[in-house]
ROTI-676294 format. One line per field, with one value per residue: residue in one letter; x, z, y of N, C-alpha, C in turn. Coordinates in steps of 0.2 Angstrom, whole numbers, m for minus. Layout:
N
type A, ...;
n.u X, ...;
n.w Z, ...;
n.v Y, ...;
ca.u X, ...;
ca.w Z, ...;
ca.v Y, ...;
c.u X, ...;
c.w Z, ...;
c.v Y, ...;
end
This chain:
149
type X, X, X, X, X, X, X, X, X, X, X, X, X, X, X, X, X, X, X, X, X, X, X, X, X, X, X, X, X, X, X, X, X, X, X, X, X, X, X, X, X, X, X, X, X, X, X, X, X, X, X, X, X, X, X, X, X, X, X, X, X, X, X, X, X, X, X, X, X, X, X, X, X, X, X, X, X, X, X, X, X, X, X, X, X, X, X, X, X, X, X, X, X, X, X, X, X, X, X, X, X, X, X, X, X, X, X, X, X, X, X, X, X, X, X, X, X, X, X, X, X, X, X, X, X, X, X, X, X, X, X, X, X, X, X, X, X, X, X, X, X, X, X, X, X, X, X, X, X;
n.u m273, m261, m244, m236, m242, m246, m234, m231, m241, m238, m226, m225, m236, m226, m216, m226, m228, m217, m215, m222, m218, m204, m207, m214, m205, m196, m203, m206, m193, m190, m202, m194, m183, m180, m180, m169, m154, m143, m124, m120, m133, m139, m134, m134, m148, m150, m141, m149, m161, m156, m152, m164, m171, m165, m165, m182, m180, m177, m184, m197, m193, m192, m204, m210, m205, m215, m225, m234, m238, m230, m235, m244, m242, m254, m265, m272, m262, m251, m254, m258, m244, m236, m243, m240, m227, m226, m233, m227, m213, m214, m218, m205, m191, m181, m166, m167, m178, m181, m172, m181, m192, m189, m183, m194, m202, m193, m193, m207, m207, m199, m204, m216, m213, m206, m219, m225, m217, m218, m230, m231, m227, m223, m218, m205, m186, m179, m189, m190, m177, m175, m183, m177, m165, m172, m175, m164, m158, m166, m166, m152, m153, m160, m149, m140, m147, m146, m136, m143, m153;
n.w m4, m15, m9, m20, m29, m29, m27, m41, m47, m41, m46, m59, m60, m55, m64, m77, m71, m72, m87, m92, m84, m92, m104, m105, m100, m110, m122, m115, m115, m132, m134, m130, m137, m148, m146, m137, m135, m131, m136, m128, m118, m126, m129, m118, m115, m126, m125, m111, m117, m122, m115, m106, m115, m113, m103, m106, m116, m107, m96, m105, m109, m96, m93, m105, m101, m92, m100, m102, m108, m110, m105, m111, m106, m96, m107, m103, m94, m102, m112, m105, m99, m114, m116, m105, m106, m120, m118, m109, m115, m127, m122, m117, m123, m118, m112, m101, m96, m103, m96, m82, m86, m89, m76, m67, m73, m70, m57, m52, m58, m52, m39, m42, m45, m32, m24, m31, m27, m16, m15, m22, m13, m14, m25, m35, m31, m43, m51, m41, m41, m55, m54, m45, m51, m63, m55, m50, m63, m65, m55, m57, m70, m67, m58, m69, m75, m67, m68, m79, m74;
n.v m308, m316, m314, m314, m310, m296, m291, m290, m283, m271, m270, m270, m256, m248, m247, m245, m229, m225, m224, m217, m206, m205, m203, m189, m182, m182, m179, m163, m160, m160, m148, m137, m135, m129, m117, m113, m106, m107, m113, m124, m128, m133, m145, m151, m155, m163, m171, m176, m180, m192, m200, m200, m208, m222, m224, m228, m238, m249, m248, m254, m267, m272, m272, m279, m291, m293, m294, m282, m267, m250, m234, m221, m203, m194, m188, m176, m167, m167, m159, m147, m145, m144, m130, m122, m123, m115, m104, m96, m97, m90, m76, m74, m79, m84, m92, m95, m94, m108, m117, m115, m119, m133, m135, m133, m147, m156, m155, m159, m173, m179, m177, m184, m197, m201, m203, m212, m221, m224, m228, m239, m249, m261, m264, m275, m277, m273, m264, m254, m249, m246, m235, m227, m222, m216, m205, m201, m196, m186, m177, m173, m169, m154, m150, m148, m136, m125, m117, m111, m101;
ca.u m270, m254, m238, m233, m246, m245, m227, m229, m245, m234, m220, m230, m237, m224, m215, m229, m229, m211, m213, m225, m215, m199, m213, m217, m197, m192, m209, m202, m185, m192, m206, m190, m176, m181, m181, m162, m150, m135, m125, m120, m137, m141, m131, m136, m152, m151, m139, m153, m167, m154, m153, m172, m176, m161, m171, m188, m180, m176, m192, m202, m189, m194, m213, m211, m203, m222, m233, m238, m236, m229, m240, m244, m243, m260, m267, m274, m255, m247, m257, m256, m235, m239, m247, m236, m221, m228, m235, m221, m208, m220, m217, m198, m190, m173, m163, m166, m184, m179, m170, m184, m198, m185, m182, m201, m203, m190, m196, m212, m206, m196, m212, m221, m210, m205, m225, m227, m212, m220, m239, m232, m221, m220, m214, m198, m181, m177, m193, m188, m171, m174, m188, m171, m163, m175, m177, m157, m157, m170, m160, m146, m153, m161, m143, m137, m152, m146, m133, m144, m160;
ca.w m10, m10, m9, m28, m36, m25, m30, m48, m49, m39, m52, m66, m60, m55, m71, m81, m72, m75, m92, m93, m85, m94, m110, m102, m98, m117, m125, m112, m119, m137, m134, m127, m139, m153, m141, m134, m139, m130, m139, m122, m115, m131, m129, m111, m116, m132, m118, m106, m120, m126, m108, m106, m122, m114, m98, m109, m117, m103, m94, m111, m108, m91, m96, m110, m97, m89, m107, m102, m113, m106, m100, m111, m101, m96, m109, m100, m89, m106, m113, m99, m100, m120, m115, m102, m109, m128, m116, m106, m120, m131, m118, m114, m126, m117, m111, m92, m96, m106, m90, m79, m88, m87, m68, m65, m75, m64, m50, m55, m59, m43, m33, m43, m43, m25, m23, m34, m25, m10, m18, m26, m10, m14, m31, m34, m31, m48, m52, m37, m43, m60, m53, m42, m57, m65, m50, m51, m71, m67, m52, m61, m76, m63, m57, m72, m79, m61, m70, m82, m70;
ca.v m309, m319, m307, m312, m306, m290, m289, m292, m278, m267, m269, m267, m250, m243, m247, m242, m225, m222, m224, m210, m199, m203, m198, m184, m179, m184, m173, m157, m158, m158, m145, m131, m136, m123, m110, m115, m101, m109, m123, m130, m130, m136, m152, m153, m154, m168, m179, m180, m184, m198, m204, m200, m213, m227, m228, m231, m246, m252, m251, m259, m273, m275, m271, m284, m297, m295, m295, m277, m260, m243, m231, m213, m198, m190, m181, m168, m165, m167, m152, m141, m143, m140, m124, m118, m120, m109, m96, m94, m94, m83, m69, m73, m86, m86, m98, m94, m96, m113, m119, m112, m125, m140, m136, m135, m151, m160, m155, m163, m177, m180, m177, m190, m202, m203, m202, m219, m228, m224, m231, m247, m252, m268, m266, m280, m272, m270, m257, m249, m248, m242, m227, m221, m219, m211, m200, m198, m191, m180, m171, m171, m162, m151, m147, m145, m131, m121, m111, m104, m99;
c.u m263, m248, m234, m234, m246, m238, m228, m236, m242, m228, m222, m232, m234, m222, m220, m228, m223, m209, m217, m221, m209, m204, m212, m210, m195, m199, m207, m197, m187, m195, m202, m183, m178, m180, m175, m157, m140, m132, m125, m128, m140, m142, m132, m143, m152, m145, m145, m158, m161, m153, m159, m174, m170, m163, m178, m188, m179, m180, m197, m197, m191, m203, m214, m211, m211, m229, m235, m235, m232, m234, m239, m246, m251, m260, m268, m267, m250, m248, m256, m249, m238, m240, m243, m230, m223, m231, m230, m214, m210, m219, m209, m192, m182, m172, m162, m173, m186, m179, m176, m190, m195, m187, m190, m204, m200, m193, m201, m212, m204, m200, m216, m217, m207, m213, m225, m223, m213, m228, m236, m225, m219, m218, m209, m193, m177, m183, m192, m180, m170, m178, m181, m167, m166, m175, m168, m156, m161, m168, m156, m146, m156, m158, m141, m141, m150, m142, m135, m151, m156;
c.w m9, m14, m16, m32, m34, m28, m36, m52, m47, m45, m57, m66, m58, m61, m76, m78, m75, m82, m95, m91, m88, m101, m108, m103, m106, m121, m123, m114, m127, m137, m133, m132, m146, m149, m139, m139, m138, m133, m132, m119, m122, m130, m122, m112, m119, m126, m113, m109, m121, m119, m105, m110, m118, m109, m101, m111, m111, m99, m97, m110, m102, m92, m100, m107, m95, m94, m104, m107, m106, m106, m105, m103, m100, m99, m107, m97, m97, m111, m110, m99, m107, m119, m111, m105, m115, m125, m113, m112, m126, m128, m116, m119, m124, m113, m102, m94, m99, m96, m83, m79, m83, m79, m66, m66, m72, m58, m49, m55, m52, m39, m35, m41, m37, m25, m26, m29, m16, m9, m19, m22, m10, m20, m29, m35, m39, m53, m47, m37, m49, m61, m52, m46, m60, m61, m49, m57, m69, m61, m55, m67, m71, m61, m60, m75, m72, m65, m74, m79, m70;
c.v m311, m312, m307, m310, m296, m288, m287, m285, m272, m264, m265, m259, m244, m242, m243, m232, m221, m220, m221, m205, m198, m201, m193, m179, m177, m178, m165, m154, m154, m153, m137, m131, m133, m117, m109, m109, m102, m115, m126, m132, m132, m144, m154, m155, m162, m174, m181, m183, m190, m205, m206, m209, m221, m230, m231, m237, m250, m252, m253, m263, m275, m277, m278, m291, m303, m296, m291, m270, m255, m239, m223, m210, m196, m184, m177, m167, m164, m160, m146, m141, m139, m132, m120, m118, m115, m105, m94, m94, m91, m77, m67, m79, m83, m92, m102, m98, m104, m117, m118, m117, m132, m142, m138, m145, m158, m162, m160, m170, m180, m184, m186, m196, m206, m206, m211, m223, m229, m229, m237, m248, m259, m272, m272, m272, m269, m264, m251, m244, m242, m232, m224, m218, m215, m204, m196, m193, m185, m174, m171, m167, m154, m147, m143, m137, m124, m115, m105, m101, m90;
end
């Protein structure tokens, strides 16, 4: 297969994955911000979804470049957060327990995404770019969730 089209399916799937998991990131936030009892962690929260949604445009814009859609999350993983977040703040609904989802959620995220950028190594450097990023917001909210564990 010649090495452009290799690129350019690479691209695409990473692309596509990231833009499930920034879904994923941006639905977690939503799914824990009724429960949130801090303003600040309130607002640490609603900054990273507004950063969450700013990379998503900007992965449908590269998406679009190539005439492909974004990628929903998988239903079944999207259920199962669903579920663990509402039984775990059903038994505990504080703010430690908020931060304690996120960080998990992070973590997760992390994981995946290195995993993909290591799967579709022959993405172009600008999908390889925009995962780092992603992989950088989601330690950084990870960071920030530390103070209230």
């Amino acid at each position: 297969m010649n090495n452009k089209i290799l690129e350019e399916q690479d691209t695409v799937k990473l692309l596509k994955e990231c833009d499930a998991g920034v879904k994923m990131g941006v639905k977690a936030i939503d799914d824990v911000m009724e429960h949130v009892k801090s303003k600040t962690l309130n607002q640490i929260l609603i900054d990273s979804k507004i950063e969450h949604e700013k990379m998503q445009k900007d992965l449908n814009n590269i998406l679009d470049n190539f005439n492909y859609d974004g990628k929903d999350p998988n239903p079944i993983a999207e259920s199962m957060s669903w579920m663990k977040t509402n039984i775990k703040l059903g038994m505990d609904e504080t703010d430690n327990k908020v931060a304690d989802i996120i960080t998990d959620g992070c973590n997760m995220g992390v994981k995946s995404l290195n995993r993909y950028l290591n799967k579709y190594g022959n993405a172009d450097k600008r999908a390889k770019d925009i995962t780092k990023r992603l992989i950088d917001l989601e330690k950084s909210l990870q960071f920030k969730m530390e103070q209230y564990l």
